[in-house]
N, C-alpha and C positions, 0 to 999 in steps of 0.2 A: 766519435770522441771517446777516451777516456773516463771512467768513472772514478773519481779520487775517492781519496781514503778518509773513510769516517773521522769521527774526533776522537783521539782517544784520552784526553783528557776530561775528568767530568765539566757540563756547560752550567755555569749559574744560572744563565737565563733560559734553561732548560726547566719545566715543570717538573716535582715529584709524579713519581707515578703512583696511585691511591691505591688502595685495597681495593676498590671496588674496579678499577679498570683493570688491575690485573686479573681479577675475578671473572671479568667481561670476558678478556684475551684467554683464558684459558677455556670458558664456555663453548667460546669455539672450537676449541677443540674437541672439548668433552662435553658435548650439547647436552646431553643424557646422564644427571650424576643422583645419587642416592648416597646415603651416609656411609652405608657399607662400600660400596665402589667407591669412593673418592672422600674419605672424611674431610680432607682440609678445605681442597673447593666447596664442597658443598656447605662447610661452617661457613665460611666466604662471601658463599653466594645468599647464603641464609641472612648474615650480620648483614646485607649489602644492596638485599634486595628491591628495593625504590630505585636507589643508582644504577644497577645493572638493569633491570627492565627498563630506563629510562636510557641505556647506555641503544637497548635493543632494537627499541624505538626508533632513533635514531637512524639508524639503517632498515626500519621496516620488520624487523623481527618482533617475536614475543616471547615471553618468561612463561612460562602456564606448568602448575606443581597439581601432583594429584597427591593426595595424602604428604609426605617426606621427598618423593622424589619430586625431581626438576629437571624439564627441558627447555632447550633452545629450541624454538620452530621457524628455521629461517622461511619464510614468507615468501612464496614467487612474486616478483615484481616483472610487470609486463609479461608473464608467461615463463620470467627465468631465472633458475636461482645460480647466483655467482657461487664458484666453490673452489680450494685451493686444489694444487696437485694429490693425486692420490698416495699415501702412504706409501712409498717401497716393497713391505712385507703384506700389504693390503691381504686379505682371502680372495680365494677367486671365487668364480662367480657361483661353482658346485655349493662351496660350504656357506656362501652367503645363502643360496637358494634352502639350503638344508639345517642353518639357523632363523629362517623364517617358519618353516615346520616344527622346526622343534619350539619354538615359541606359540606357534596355533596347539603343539601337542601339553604346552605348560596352563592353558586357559584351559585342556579339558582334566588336568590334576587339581586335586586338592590336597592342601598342606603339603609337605616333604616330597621328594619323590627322587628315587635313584637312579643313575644315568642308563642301565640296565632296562630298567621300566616306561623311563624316557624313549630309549632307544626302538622299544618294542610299539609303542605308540606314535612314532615319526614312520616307521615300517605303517603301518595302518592308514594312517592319514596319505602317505606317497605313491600306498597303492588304491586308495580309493580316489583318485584324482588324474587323468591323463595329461595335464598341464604342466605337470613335476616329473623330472629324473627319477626312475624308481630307486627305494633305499633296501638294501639285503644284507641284514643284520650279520647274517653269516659270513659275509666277505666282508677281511682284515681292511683291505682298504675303504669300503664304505664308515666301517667302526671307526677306522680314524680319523675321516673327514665327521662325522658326528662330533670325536674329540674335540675337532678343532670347531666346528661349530658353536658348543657349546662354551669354549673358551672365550668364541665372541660373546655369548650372553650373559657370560659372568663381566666382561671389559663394561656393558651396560648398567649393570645393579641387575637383571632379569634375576640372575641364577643366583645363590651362595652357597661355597662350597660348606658342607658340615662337616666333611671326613677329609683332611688335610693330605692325606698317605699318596703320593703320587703313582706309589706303586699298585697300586688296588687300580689307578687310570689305563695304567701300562696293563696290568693283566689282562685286564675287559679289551681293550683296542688289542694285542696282540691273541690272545685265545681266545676272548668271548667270556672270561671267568669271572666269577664273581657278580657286583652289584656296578663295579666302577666305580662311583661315589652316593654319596647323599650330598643334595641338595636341598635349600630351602628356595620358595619362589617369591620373588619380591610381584605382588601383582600392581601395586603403584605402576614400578618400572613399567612390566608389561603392558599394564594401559595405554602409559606415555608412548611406548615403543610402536604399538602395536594400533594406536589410534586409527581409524574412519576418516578422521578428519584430515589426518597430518599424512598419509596413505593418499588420500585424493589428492592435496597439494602437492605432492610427489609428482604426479601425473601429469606425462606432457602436455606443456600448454598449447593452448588456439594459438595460430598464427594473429600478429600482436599488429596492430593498424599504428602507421606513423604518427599519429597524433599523440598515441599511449608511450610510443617512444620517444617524444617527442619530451613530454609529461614526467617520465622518469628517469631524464637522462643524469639529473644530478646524484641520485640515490643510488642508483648501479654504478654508478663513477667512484661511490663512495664504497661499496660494499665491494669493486676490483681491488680499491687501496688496501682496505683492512682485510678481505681475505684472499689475495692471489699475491706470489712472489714482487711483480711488480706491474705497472700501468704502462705500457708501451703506444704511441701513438702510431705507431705502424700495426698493432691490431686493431683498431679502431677505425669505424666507416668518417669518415674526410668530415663532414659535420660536427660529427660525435668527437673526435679529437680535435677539432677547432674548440668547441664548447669548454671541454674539459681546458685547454691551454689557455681559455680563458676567465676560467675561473678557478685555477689549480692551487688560490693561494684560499679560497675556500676551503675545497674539500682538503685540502692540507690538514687547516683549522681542526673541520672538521673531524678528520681520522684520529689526529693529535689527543682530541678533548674525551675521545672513548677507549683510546687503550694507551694514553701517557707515553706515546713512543713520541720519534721524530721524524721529517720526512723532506726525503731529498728532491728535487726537483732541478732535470736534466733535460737536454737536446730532443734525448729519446723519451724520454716520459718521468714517471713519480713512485721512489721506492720507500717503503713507510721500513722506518729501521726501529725495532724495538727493543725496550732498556733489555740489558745482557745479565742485569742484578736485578732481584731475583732471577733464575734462568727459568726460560715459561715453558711449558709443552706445545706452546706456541713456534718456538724455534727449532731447529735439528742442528745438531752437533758435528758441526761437517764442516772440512777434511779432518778426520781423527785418522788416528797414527795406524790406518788397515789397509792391505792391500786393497780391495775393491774401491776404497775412495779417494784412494792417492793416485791412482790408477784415472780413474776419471777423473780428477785433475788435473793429471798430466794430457790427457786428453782431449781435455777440451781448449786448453795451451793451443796444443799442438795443432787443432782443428780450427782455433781461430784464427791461426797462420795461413792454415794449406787452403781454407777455402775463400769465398768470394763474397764481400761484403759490400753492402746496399750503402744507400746513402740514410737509410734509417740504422743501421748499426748495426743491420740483422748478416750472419755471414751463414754462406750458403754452401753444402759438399754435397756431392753426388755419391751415389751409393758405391764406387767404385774409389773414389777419393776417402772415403772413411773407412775403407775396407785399407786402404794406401797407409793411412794413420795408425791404425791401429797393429799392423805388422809393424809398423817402422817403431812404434813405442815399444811394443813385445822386444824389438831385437836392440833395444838402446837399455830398455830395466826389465827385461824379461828374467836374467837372474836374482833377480830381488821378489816378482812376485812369487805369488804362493801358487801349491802345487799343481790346483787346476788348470790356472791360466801360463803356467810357462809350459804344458804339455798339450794345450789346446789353444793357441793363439785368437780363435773365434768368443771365447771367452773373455775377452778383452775389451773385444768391442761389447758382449754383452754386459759386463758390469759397470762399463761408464755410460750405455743406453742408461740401464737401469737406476743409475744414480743423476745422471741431469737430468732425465726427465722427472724423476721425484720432486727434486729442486726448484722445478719450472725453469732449467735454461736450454732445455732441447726440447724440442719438437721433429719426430723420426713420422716420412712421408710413408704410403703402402709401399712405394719400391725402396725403401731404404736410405734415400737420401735426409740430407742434417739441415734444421734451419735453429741454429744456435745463435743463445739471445745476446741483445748489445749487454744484458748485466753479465754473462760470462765473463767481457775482458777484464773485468773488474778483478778476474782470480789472473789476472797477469804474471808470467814470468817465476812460477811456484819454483819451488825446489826440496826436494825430497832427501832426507840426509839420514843416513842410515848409522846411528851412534853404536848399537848392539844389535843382536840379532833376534832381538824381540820387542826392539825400539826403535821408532824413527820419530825425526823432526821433521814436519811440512812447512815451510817457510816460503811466503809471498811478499816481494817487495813493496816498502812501504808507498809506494807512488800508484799499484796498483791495487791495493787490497780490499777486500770489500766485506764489510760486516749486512747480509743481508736481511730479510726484513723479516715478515711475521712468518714466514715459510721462505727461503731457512736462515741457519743462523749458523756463524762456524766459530771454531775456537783451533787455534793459532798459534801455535810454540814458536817465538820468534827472538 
């Protein structure tokens, strides 16, 4: 079936959404806040904190502040922690590896310390360890994966910049010059961050005996709703999706009373859609007016067409039929996109991978083939209108449009 189109007039009998469950919804995104990283959450979360630990609760999480800062510790339950799609721009796995070094190298400084000094101590630490990539200060590319590592520890509250100058950055990652920057260490953060405790629970869990799943099948039901794009009952083992359809006006409730949104419930399953005012860090901004995301809209149109759809709503392409899609879209608005993609037509298919699976509506197999979700068809029928040549309008027919939930969220010139 079809997914209709949201309300777009406001509901009276729709609850306000509070301070504190928008505090909640944004925690998740930003589990890890301090005042310097995130002043207004974390006033938020400061003014709020009864409701949000109790919001946490709820789903099995916990609140736990070491001095100023604050983390979310989402809690394995049965061995598993539910978690949305990964970010788009996410780091790879280099610089994450080499932002957890450089975090062991911020427990062995005191007070200040400069990216230079840092740097020289992440070298130390990478070579006395054969577990880790080694790091060689000397080479430009390691310097700037350091860069970017470090940009993840400032995203955290770990790091603060002292010296604003982004060209003292550039100097150091292109020559080696200089100091880089000064920073201050937040060791709260680092604590939170760097925890024993929150480090084990990380750690893959024991194989989980049917009884324990048995046990918490309401609470993971609830923590798909609030953090994954949607609840589909074709991912779900045949018990586990009986349960849920049977108590789906619970965990509704439920999702409803911890982050103030609304929640739809379909054929295919249950998509929690959250308030658009304030706009949360919660949602993504998508299809805006850019090739890459116009592009993977027009593509997954196009792929909900050419391929092969289940009787759960799931439609299925082989690696050959999306290779078919993606030439045919190149050669219908291949002179509209930008320059990569109309000189490399494999690029085409890489930026609409790259954006539905961010979204949660694709799933790409090891040989390539698509299993795109029944919430795609809900972007039915787009249209792309080019007013100027550094403007366009994305427009989806009102029959099919979809505002979707806590990952993502799109905005619409219509």
């Amino acid at each position: 079936m079809s997914w209709p189109a949201p309300r777009t007039a406001p509901d009276p009998a729709r609850p306000t959404t509070t301070d504190a469950q928008r505090a909640f919804v944004d925690l998740l995104v930003r589990p890890l806040v301090t005042p310097a990283s995130d002043p207004r959450l974390h006033r938020e979360i400061t003014r709020n904190t009864k409701q949000v630990s109790e919001y946490a609760r709820r789903l099995g999480y916990r609140l736990t502040s070491v001095g100023r800062a604050v983390r979310l510790v989402r809690v394995p339950v049965a061995g598993m922690v539910t978690a949305p799609p990964a970010p788009h721009d996410q780091p790879g796995r280099r610089v994450l590896a080499l932002a957890c070094i450089l975090a062991a190298a911020c427990e062995e400084t005191s007070g200040g310390a400069t990216l230079a000094k840092l740097s020289a101590l992440v070298m130390q630490v990478s070579a006395a360890s054969d577990a880790v990539l080694g790091y060689d200060q000397a080479q430009v590319a390691h310097r700037r994966q350091l860069l970017r590592a470090a940009a993840v520890l400032e995203h955290w509250g770990v790091l603060r910049r002292r010296t604003p100058e982004d060209h003292l950055l550039e100097a150091w990652a292109d020559a080696g010059a200089g100091i880089g920057a000064g920073y201050d260490i937040d060791r709260d953060a680092l604590l939170l961050l760097t925890s024993p405790e929150v480090l084990d629970l990380a750690s893959p869990g024991a194989q989980t005996d049917p009884e324990t799943l048995a046990a918490t099948r309401s609470i993971r039901a609830l923590r798909a709703l609030v953090e994954t794009p949607a609840v589909l009952y074709a991912d779900l083992a045949p018990e586990e999706a009986d349960a849920l359809r049977g108590t789906r006006g619970l965990r509704a409730d439920a999702a409803i009373s911890v982050t103030g949104g609304h929640v739809e419930t379909r054929t295919e399953g249950m998509v929690l859609v959250l308030p658009d005012e304030p706009l949360s860090e919660a949602t993504v901004n998508w299809p805006r007016a850019a090739a890459a995301e116009w592009v993977a809209l027009l593509m997954a149109d196009l792929a909900g067409r050419a391929g092969t759809r289940d009787h759960d709503g799931v439609v299925a392409l082989t690696n050959a039929q999306v290779e078919d899609v993606a030439v045919d879209l190149h050669t219908w608005r291949g002179t509209y996109m930008n320059k990569a993609m109309r000189e490399d037509v494999t690029r085409v298919r890489y930026e609409a991978e790259r954006w539905l699976k961010h979204l949660g509506l694709l799933r790409v197999a090891a040989d390539g083939s698509w299993l795109l979700s029944p919430v795609a068809g809900r972007y039915r029928d787009p249209e792309v209108v080019r007013h100027q040549p550094s403007a366009a309008t994305i427009i989806i027919s009102d029959a099919d449009s979809f505002t979707p939930l806590t990952n993502p969220d799109q905005e619409i010139t219509s």
